[in-house]
N, C-alpha and C positions, 0 to 999 in steps of 0.2 A: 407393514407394521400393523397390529391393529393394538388399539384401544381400550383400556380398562372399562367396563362398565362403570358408569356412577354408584352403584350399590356395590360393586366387589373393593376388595379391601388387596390395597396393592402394597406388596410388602417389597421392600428394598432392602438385598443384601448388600454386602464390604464391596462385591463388586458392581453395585450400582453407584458408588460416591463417584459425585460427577464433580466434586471441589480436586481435587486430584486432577483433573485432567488438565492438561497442560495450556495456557493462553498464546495465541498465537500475535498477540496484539505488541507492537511497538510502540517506542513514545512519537510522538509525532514531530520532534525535534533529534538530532544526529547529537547535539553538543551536550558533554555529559556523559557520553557513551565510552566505553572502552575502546582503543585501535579496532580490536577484532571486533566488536559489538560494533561500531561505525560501519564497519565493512559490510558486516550481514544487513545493518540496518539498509545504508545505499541500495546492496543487491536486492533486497527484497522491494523499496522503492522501484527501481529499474524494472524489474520484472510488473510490478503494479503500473507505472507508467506505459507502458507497451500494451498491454491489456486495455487501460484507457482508452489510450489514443485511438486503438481498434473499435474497441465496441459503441462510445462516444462521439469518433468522428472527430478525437479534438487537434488542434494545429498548436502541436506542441515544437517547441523549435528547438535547435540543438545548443547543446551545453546547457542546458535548464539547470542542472546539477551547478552549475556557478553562480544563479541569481536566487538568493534568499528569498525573495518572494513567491517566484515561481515555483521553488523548493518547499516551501511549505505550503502553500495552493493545491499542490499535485501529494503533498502525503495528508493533507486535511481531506480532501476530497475521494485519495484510496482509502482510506479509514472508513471514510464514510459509507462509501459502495460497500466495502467488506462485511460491514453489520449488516447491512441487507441482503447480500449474497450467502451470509454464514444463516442467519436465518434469525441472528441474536434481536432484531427488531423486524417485527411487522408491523409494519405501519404505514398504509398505501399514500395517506395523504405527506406524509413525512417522505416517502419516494420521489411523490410527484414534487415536494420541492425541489429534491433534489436533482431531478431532470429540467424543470426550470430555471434553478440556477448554474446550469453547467453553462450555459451563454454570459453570466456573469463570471464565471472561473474562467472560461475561454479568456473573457477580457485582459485576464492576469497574465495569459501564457502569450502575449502576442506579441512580448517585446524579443528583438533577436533577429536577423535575417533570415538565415539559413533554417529549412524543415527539418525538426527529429527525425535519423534515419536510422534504427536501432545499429544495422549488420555494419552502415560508416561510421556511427560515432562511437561503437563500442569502446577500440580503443581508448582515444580523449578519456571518455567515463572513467575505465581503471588508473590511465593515466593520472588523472584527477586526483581520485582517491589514494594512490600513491602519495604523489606531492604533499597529499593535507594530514598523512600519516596514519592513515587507516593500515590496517595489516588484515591479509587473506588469511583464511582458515587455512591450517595445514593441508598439501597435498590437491590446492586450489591450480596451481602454475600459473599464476598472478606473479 
């Protein structure tokens, strides 16, 4: 990519509008959402969860998707990585928080016996979501 000079004059055409582009951000609460809007919300949580748990190290345990706390621990905290990964904040000292407090979010995630194990608790998870009346996007086979 390079650079405009400081003295060239950058002109932006209709397909430079970057208000257009689409947000990829969810609310950071499920309640409120549509069946189907729940559904994608969880899936995208699940997938941000697993990502987590990898690259953080964290001891996330299974059924986390049934304890409100941990449920919202784990989409504050993908939230929070995703602005830094998407690029939407640069801010090194606001990072390093936020890898010092992953030992304080760990603390949230440690109620529950059993370890998250994506490939065994898959099931449970949609099971779940079923139950609490989420609905799959067509052509899911959910």
């Amino acid at each position: 990519m390079s650079w405009p000079e400081f003295d060239e004059d950058r002109h932006e055409g209709p397909e430079d509008d970057w208000s257009d582009a689409p947000s990829p951000r969810w609310p950071l609460d499920w309640r409120g959402l549509y069946p189907r809007e729940r559904w994608l919300w969880f899936e995208q949580l699940w997938c941000d969860v697993c990502m987590l748990r990898e690259r953080y190290r964290l001891a996330i345990r299974s059924e986390w998707w049934e304890n409100d706390l941990q449920l919202e621990a784990l989409a504050a905290l993908a939230a929070w990585v995703s602005r830094y990964d998407s690029g939407e904040w640069d801010d090194p000292p606001g990072k390093l928080a936020l890898l010092f407090d992953l030992e304080r979010v760990a603390a949230l995630l440690r109620e529950g016996i059993d370890p998250f194990h994506p490939d065994r608790d898959r099931t449970a998870f949609v099971r779940y979501l079923i139950e609490m009346g989420c609905q799959p996007p067509p052509g899911t086979g959910a």
